[in-house]
N, C-alpha and C positions, 0 to 999 in steps of 0.2 A: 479245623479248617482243612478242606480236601487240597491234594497235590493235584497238580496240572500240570500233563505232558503238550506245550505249545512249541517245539520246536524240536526237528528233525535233523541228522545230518551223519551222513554215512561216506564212508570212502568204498572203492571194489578189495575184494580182498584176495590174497594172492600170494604172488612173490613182488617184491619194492625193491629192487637194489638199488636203484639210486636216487630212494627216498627214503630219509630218517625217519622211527618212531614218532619222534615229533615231528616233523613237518605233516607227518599223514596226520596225528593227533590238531593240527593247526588248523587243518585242511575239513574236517570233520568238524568243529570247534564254527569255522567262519560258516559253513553251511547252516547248521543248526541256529544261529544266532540269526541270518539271513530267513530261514522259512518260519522262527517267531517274530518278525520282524523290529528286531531292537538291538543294539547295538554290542559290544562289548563293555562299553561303561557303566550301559545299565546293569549287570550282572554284581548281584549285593553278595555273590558266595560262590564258591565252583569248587570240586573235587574231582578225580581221577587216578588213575594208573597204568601201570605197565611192568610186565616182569623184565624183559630184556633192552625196554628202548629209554632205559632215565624215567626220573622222577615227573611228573605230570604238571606240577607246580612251576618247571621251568619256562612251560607253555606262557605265562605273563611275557615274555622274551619276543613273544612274537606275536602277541595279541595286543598288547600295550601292558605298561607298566599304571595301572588306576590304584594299584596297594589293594585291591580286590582281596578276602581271607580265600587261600587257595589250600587245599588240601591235598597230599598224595596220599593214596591207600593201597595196599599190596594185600592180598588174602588167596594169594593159587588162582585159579580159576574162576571161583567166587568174587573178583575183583571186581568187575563191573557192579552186580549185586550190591556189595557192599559199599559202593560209593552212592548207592543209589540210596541206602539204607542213611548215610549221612545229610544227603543234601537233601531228603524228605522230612527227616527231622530237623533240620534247621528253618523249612516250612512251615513245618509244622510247630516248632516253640515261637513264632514271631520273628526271629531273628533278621530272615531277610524272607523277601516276597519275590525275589528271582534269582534261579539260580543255575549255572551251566553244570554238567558232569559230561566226562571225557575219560576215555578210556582206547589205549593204543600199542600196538608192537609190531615187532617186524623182529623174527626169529630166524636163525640160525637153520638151514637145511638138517634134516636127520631130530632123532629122539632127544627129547632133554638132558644133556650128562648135569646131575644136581649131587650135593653134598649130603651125605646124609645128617654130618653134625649143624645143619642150618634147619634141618627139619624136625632135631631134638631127636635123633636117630642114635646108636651104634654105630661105627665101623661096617659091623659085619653084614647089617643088613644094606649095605651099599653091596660087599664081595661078594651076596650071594644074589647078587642080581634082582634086588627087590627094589631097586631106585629106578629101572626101568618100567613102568606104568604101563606099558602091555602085558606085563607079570599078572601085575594085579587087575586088571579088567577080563582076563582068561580066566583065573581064578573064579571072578565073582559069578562068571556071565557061562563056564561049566557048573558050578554046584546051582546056579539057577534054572536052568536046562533039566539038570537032575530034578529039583524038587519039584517044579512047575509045568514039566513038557513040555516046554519050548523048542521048536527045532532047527538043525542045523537051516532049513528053508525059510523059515522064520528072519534070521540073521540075517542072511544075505538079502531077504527082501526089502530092509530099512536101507543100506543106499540102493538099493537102486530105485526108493523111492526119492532117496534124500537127492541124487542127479537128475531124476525127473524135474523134480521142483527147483535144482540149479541151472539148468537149461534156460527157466522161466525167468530166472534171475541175473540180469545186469552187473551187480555185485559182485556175483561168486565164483570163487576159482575153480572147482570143477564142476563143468560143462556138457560133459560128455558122458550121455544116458550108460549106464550101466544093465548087464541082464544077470537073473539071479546065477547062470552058470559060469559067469567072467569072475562073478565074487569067490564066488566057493572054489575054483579052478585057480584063484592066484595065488601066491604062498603064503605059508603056512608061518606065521608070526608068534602066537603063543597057541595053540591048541586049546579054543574054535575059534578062534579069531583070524580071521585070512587077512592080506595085507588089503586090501580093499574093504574092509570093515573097519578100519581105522580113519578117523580125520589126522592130519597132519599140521603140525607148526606154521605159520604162515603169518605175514603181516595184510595191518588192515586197523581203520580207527572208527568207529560213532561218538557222537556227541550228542546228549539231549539239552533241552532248555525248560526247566521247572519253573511254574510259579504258581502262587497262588490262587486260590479260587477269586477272590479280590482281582487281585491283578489280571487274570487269566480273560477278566469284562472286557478291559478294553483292548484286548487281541482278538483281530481277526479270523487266526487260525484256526480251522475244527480244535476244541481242546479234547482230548482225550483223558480219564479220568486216573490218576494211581489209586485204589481204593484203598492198596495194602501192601506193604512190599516188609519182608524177616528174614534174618539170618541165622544158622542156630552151626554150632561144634558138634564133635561127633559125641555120643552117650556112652557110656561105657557098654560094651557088646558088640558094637558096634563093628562092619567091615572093612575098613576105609584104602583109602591108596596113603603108604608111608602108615600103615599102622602095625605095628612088627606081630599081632595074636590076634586070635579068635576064639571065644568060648566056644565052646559045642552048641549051645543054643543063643543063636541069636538074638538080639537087642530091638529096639527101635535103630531106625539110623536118621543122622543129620536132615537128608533132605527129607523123612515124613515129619519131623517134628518141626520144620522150617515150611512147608505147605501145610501142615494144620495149624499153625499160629498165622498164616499168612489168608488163610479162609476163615478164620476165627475174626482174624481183623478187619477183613471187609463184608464181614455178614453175608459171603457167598459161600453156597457149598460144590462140590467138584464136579457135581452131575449140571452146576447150571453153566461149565462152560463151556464156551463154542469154539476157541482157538488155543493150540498149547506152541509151547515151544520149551522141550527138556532138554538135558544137556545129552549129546550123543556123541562124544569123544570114541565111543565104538560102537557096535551095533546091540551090542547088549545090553550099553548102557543105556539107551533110549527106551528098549522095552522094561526095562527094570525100572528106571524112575516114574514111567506112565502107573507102575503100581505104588510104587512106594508114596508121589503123592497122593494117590488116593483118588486117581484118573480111571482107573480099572482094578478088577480083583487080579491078584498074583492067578497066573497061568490065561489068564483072560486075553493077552496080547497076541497068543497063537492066531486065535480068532481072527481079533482086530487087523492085523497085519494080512492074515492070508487072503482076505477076503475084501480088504483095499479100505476096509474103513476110517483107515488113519490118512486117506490120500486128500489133496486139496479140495476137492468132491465130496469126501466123508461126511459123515457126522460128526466125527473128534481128529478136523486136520492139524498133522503134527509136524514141525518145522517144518514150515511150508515156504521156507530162504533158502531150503536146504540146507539147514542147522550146519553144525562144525564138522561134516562128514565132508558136506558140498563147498564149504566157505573158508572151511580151514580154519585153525585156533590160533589168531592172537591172542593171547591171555586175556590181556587188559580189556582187550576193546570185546570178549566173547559174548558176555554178560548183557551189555549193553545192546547189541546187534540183537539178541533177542527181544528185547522191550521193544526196539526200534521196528522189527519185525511185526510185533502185535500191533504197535499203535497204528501203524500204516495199514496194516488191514481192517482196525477199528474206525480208520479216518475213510474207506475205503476206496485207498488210491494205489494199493499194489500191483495196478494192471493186471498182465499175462500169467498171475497168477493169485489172482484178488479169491479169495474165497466166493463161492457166490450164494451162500446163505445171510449173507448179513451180519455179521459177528456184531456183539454189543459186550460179549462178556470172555478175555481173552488172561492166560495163564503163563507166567513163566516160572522157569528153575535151570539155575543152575549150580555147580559143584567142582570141587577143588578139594585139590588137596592142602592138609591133613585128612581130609573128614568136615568141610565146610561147606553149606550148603545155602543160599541164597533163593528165594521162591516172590513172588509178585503177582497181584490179581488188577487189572485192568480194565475200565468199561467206559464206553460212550458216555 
């Protein structure tokens, strides 16, 4: 029995100081139940999260108390993903035919300070500076430069596409177009990676409204389709953020084994899609996973980027909300803003910046740390 996305519901995302994780999660939560037009009681299951704003589950507190099974899930970054990956299979085995998922945060100004003994770490790799996550995205996104020819022009051209498309965006917290020589010209964060090639921590919540294809009749809403949505850990070989080694030769990694099980499952393959949205925590992480799931060949993205094909216009437009460069990374709710992103231009009601090919067949991914990686295929 197919999953149906009938209900939408997003907050702007930003800075919130003097709004809680949950209240933006609540706020997000009543929208989404409002554009599938049904109520909170109707909801047979609900899951979500958040890394810094409380468990998700508290959300009954402020929605009503119906004894509803609520779930919180916490996976890094992959959190929204993975809640989606819960409340599809409880879809999917019968259990319940409607269901909310919610996902929210509101962070702390500046870089994550995390423990390395909570990540199943050492000590040492906290001392030598490897809990900072711009370490390791320099890392990945120089030795990929190296083997791919990716170039420094290359970089700086994904935000200042990702502020193009935030401009068009309502939502999003930065606004303010970017050019490729503000990027490259700002400081110097890990080497290549400029301080403008980074998203930033920032609060913000979505909430979707699942049901079944059953149920999904008597809504009025466009329904938009989940055909497929997988999560997969990292393989051994693998490069990850919070992974202390690396062989000399690389492995598979988490998000191609979680986009090939994810187009496996909806009988679609990656040339037939029309809208992506990968996870872009930095500039190199967007061209790197356009290959990894299997969007483009590795060094392909040179192309694609210089020559504007990934822009809202394109052929393969890519965050076109202006992904987490433009929108900022709540944790919880990241995941989720993507799905929300495709369905709204599969529904197409994203305005000032609606695709204007017509999208029917829409991709997401996203990734977190250990090495977890979250992927979804979408269609009319």
């Amino acid at each position: 029995m197919d999953t149906v996305i009938v209900g939408l519901g997003i907050t702007p995302f930003g800075r919130h100081d003097d709004t809680t994780g949950v209240q933006l999660g609540e706020l997000a939560a009543r929208a989404a139940l409002l554009d599938a037009g049904v109520t909170w009681a109707d909801i047979e299951f609900a899951c979500g999260g958040s890394m810094s704003a409380g468990s998700a589950d508290t959300l009954v507190a402020n929605l009503g108390l119906t004894g509803v099974p609520f779930q919180h899930i916490f996976n890094g970054c992959a959190t929204g993903g993975s809640a989606l990956v819960s409340a599809n299979a409880m879809l999917a085995s019968g259990q319940a035919e409607l269901a909310l998922v919610v996902g929210f945060d509101n962070h702390d100004q500046g870089a994550f300070d995390l423990d390395p003994a909570t990540w199943g770490l050492d000590q040492w790799y906290g001392d030598a500076g490897l809990m900072v996550a711009p370490q390791y995205f320099a890392m990945k996104a120089r030795r990929y430069m190296h083997d791919f020819g990716i170039s420094p022009s290359s970089l700086a051209k994904v935000p200042v596409k990702a502020t193009a498309n935030g401009l068009l965006n309502d939502n999003a917290w930065r606004r303010t177009p970017l050019t490729e020589e503000q990027v490259l010209t700002s400081s110097m964060v890990a080497d290549p990676l400029t301080k403008l090639m980074f998203c930033s921590p920032g609060a913000g919540a979505v909430a979707l409204v699942l049901a079944t294809s059953r149920r999904a009749k008597a809504m009025s809403q466009k329904p938009i389709r989940l055909r497929s949505v997988a999560f997969r850990t990292r393989p051994f070989g693998s490069f990850d953020v919070f992974s202390p080694a690396v062989p000399v030769e690389l492995s598979s990694t988490a998000t191609a084994d979680a986009a090939v099980a994810a187009f496996e499952a909806a009988g679609i393959g990656p040339m037939e899609v029309d809208i992506v949205q990968v996870q872009d925590t930095d500039s190199g992480a967007e061209l790197i996973h356009l290959a990894e799931t299997g969007l483009c060949d590795h060094g392909e993205q040179e192309r694609l980027i210089q020559r504007g094909l990934l822009d809202i216009g394109g052929p393969l437009p890519v965050n076109t909300d202006g992904g987490c460069i433009a929108n900022g990374e709540p944790v919880g709710a990241s995941g989720l803003r993507q799905i929300h992103e495709i369905a709204l231009q599969l529904r197409g009601g994203a305005g000032r910046r609606q695709v204007p090919t017509t999208p029917t067949v829409g991709f997401t991914h996203v990734y977190g740390a250990p090495g977890v990686s979250a992927c979804a295929v979408l269609t009319t």
